[in-house]
C-alpha positions in Angstrom: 172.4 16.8 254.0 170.7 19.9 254.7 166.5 20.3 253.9 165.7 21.9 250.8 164.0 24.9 251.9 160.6 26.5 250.4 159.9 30.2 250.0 156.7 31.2 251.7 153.9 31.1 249.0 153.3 35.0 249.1 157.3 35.6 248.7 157.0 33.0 245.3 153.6 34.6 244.6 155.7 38.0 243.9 158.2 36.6 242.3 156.2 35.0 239.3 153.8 38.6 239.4 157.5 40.3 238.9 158.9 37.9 236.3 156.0 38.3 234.3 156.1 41.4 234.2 159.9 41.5 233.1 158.7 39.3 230.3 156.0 41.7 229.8 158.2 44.5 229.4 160.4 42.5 227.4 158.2 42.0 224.6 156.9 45.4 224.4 160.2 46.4 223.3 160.0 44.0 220.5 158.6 44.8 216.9 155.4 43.1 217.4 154.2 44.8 220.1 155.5 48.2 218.8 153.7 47.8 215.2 150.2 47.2 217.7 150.4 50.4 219.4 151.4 52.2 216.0 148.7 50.8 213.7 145.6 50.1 213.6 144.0 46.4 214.1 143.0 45.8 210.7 144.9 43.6 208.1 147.0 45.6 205.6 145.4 43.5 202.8 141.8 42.0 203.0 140.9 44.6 205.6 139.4 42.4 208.2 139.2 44.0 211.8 140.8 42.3 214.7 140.0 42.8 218.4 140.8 40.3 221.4 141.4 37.0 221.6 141.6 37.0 217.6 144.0 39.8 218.1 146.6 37.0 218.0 146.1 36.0 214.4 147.3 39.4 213.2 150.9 39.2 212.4 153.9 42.3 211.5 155.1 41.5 208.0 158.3 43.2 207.0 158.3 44.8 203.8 161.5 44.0 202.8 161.6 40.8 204.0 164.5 41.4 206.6 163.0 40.6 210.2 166.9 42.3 211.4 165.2 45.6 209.8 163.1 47.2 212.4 163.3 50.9 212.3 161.9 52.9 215.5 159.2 54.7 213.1 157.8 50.9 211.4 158.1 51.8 208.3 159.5 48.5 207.3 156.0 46.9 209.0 152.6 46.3 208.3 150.0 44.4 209.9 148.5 41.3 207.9 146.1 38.2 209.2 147.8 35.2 209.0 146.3 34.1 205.9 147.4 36.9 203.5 150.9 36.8 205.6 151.1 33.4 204.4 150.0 34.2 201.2 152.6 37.3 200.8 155.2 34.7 201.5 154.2 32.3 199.2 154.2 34.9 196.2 157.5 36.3 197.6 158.7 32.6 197.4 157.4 32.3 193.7 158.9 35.0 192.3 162.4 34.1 194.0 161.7 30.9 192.0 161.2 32.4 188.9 163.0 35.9 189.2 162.2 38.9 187.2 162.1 38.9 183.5 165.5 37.5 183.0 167.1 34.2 184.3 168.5 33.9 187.4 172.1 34.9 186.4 170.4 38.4 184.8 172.6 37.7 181.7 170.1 34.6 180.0 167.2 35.3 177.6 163.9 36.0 179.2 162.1 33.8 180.5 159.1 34.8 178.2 160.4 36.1 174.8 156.3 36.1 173.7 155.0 39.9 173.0 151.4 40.5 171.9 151.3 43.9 171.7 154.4 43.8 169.3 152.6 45.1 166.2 150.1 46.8 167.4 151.4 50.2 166.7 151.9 49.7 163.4 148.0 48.3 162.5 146.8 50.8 164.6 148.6 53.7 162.6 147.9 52.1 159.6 144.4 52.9 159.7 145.3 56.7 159.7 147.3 56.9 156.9 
């Protein structure tokens, strides 16, 4: 059985320098890294400035919701904290719950058949007459 052999230390020394820059390069081709250069540090929603180590904690939210839907201009992105990502999320969750004004099928009654306003026209204009 033949000895394993060792690179030299400066030989593995480069390779690890050269791998991580391949993985460097890698992920500056993906979204993330493209929505940095593009936009500004600052979260799309409360405002709050990143720069740093607390860079990290900034996250690309897709608008539509589709993370397949990156477009070379980013206009499917926007940078949010990781707070009001989460909380963009959420809402998008509850409203896939609940749906729009109709049930879930589209062809049910509303979910809220309640209308305040219903009258109002009428009292108001009844006044003028």
């Amino acid at each position: 059985m033949e000895p394993k052999r060792f690179e030299s230390e400066s030989e593995s020394h480069h390779d690890v320098v050269a791998e991580a820059r391949r993985a460097q390069a890698e992920r500056e081709k993906g979204y993330r890294a493209r929505a940095l250069k593009m936009y500004p540090w600052v979260c799309g929603h409360c405002g709050r400035e990143f720069s740093g180590r607390k860079l990290r904690e900034l996250e690309v939210h897709h608008r539509d919701h589709n993370h397949d839907n990156n477009p070379p201009d980013g206009s499917n992105w926007e940078l949010l904290c990781m707070y009001c990502h989460e909380n963009q999320h959420a809402r998008h969750g509850v409203a896939a719950v609940y749906g729009d004004e109709q049930g879930s099928d589209g062809l049910s009654e509303p979910l809220s058949t309640h209308q305040p306003f219903a009258g109002l026209a009428d009292l108001l204009n009844k006044d003028k007459k």
